[in-house]
C-alpha positions in Angstrom: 0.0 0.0 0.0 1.6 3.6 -0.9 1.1 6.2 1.2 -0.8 9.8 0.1 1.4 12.7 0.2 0.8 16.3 0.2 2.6 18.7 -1.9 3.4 22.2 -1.0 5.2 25.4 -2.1 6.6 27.5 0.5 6.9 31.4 -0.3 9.7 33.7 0.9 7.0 35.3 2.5 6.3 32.4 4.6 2.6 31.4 3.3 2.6 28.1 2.0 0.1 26.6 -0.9 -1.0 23.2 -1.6 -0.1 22.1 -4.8 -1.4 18.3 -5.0 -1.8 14.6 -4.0 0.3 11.8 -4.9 0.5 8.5 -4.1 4.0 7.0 -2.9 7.3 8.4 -2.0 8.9 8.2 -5.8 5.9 10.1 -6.9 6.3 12.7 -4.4 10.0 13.1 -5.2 9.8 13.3 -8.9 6.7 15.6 -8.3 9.0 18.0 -6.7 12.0 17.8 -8.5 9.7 18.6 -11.4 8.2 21.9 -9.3 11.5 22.6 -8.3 12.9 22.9 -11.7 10.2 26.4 -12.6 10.4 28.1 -9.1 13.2 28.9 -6.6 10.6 28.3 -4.2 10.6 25.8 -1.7 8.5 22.8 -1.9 8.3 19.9 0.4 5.7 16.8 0.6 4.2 15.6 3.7 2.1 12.5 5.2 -0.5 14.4 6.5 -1.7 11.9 8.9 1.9 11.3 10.7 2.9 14.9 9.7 6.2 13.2 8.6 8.0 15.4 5.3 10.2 12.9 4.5 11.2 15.2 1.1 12.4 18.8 1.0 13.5 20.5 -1.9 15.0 24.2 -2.9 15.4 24.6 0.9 16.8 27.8 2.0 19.9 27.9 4.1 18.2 29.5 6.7 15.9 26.1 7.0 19.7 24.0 7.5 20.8 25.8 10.5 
């Protein structure tokens, strides 16, 4: 069974917007490699009901320290 994950984009602003469903990890990270290749913007995927994100991408350096 593959779990559903949420797809968001972060803003510099802060505000975030949802951006999709998929179903499985590999989706999720292909779906934000794909995002992450038209926008600078953050984006990140999460198991809503576990709030796990297990993928992050276009992460700003202020999210690392």
């Amino acid at each position: 069974m593959k779990l559903e994950y949420d797809i968001f984009e972060k803003f510099s602003d802060g505000s975030v917007v949802w951006q999709g469903l998929v179903q499985g990890l590999e989706t999720a990270r292909a779906k934000l490699e794909e995002l992450a290749r038209r926008s600078k913007n953050e984006f990140f995927a999460i198991h809503t009901p576990t709030k796990d994100i297990p993928v992050r991408v276009n992460v700003s350096e202020d999210m690392l320290r």
